[in-house]
C-alpha positions in Angstrom: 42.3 145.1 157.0 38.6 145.6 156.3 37.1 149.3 157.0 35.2 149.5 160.2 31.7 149.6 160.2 30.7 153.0 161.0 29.5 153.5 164.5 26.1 154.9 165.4 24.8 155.6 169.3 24.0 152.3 170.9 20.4 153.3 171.8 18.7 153.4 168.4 14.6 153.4 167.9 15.1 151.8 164.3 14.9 148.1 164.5 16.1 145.5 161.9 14.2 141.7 161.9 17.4 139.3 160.5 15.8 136.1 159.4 18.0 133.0 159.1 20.4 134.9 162.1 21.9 131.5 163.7 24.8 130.9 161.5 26.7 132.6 158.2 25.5 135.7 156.3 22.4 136.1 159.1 24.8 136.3 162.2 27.3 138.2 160.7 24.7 140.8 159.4 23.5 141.1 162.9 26.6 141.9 164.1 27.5 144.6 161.4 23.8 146.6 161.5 24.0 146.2 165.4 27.3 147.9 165.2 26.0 150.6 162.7 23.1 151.2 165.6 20.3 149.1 165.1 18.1 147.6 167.4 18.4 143.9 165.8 15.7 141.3 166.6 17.0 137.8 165.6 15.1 135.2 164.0 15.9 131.2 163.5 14.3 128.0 164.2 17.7 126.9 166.4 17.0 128.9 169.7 20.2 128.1 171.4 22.6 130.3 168.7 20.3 133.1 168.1 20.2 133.6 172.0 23.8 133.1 172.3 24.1 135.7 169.3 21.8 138.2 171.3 23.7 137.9 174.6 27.0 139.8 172.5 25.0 142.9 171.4 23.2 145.6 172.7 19.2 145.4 172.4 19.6 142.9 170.5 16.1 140.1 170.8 16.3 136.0 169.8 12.5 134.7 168.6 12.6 131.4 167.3 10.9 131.5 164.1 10.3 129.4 160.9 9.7 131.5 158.3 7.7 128.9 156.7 5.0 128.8 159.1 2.6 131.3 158.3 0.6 131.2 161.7 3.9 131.6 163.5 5.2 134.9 161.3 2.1 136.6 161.8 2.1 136.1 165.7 5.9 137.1 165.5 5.2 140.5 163.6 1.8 141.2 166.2 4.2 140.6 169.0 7.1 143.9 167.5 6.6 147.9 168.3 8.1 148.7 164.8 9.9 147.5 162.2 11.9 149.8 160.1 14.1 147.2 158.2 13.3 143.4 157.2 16.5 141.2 156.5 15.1 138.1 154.1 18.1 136.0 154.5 16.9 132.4 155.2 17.2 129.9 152.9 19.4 127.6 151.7 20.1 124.8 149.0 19.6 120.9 148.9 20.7 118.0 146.3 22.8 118.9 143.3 21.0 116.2 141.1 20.2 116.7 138.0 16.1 117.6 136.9 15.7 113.9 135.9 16.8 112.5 139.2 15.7 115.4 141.8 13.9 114.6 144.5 11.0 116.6 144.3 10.4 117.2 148.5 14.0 119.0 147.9 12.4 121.0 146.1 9.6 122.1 147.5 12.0 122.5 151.2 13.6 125.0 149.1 10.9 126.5 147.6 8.9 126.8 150.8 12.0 128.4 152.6 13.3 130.6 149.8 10.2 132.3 148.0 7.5 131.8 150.1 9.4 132.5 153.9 10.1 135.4 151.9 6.0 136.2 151.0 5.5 135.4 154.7 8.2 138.3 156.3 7.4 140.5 153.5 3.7 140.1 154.1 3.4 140.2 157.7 5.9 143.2 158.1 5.5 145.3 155.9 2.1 147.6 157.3 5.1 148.2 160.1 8.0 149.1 157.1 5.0 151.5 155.6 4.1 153.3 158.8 7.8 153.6 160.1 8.3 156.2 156.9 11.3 155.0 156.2 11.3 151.4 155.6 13.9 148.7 154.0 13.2 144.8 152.6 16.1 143.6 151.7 16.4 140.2 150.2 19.5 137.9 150.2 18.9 136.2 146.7 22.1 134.4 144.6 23.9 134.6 141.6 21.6 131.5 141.2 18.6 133.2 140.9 20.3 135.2 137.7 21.9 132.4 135.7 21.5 128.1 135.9 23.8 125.6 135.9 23.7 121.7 135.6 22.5 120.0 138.9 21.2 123.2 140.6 17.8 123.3 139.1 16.0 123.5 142.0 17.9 125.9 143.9 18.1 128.3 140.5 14.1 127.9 140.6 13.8 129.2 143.8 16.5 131.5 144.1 15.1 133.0 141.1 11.8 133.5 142.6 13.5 135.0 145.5 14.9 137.5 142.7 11.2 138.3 140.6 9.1 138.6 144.1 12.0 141.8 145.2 11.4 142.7 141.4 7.6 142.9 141.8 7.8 144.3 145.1 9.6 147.2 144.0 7.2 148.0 142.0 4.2 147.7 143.7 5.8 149.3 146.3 6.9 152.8 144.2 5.9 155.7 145.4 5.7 154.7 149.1 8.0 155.2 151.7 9.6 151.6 151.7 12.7 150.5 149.8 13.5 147.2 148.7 16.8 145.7 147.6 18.1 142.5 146.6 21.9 141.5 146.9 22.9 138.8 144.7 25.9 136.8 146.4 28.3 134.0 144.0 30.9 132.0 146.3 30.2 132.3 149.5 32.5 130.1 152.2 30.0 129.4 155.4 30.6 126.4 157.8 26.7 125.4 156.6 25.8 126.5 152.7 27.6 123.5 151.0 27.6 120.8 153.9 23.9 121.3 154.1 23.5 121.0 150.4 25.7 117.7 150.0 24.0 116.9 153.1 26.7 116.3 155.5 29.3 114.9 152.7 32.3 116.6 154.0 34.4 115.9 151.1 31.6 117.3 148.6 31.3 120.3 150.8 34.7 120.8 150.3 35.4 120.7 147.1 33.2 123.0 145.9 35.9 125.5 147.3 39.1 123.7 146.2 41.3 125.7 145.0 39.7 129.3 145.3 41.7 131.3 147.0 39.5 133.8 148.0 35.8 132.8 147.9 33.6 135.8 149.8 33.1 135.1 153.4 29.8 135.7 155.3 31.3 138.9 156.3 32.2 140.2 152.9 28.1 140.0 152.2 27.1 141.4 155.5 29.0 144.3 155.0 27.5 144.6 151.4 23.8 144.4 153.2 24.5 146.8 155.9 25.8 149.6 153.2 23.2 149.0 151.1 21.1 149.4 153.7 22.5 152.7 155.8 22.4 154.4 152.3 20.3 157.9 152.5 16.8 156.9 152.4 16.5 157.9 148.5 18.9 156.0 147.4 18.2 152.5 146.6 20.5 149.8 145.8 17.7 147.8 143.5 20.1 144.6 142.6 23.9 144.3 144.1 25.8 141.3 142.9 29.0 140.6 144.6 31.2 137.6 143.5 34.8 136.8 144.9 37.5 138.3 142.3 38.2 134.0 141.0 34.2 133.6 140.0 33.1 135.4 136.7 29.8 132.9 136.7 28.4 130.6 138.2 30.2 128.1 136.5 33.5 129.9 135.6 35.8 130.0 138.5 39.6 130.0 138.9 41.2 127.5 140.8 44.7 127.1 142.0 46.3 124.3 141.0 
């Protein structure tokens, strides 16, 4: 049985912006920092799941939002009283061709979503993450963005420039009352993350799990990001990666059978 998430009072004044909040690592997040007493504001371009989401928890506010649209992020973050933490968890992969036969517009999709919806968030939010004195960007990056493997150039490019830009940030940002961490997740089982990137190929989707017992649910990572993130405010977790016990790399993985 996994430990409870510690409880704080359901009124809270700290509020937590979740991009990517519709489905896996972003709902489940939601769920876990609403429990530990945040205010969370949820952010997706599909309005009917981040409503649905907001409807189970207290305080909790939907805003459809692509994080790729700049004009739209910066109306989002005039339209919030504070901001105390910013959740950078949209993203996502597409193709597993090799760099000879990639598509480039895959590319780009998942540079546009991973890197720069993260300048975007970081950007517009973060005059609120200074002046709430306390502040927290967090950004969900991979065990992609640390180490390549064959057919996931583009997704390593992007993931890894997820990884530099919390790098950076950090320190720019030292000295002033705003944290930033980056958690690094390996296997991750979601309903989404593989169908997406074999675009709709059940039977690719699936096998990238065959055989793993155990691969880390969305769950396991939300509960990594809401620690990491209810530590005392002068501890920072700089760079968490958590893997499922049968992945030692990217490409080394036990399999049953």
């Amino acid at each position: 049985m996994r430990p409870a998430v510690p409880r704080r009072p359901v009124v809270s004044t700290r509020t937590a912006v979740i991009t990517g909040a519709s489905s896996g690592i972003g709902a489940a997040t939601a769920r876990q920092l609403s429990a530990a007493g945040y205010r969370v504001v949820l952010t997706a371009r599909r309005e009917d799941r981040i409503r649905a989401l907001a409807e189970e928890l207290p305080e909790a506010v939907a805003q459809v939002l692509d994080v790729t649209d700049r004009a739209a992020v910066d109306a989002f973050a005039a339209s919030l009283d504070r901001v105390d933490v910013l959740v950078n968890n949209a993203g996502g992969a597409l193709g597993a061709e090799r760099v000879a036969d990639a598509d480039p517009a895959d590319w780009r999709t998942m540079y546009e979503t991973n890197v720069l919806g993260v300048l975007h968030m970081t950007q517009a939010l973060l005059p609120a993450l200074r002046a709430s004195g306390d502040g927290t960007v967090l950004v969900v990056s991979s065990t992609a963005g640390l180490a390549t493997y064959e057919g996931g150039g583009g997704y390593v490019a992007a993931k890894h420039g997820a990884h530099v830009l919390a790098e950076t940030l950090r320190l720019e940002l030292c000295g002033e009352p705003v944290r930033v961490i980056e958690i690094a997740p390996g296997m991750v089982k979601t309903g989404e993350f593989a169908l997406t990137r074999y675009r709709g190929d059940e039977e690719k989707a699936a096998a990238v799990y065959a055989g793993v017992a155990e691969p880390l649910t969305a769950e396991d990572v939300a509960e990594t990001i809401t620690w990491a993130i209810t530590r005392p405010s002068h501890v920072n977790i700089d760079l968490l990666v958590v893997r499922p016990r049968a992945q030692a790399s990217n490409y080394k993985v036990h399999r049953e059978g």
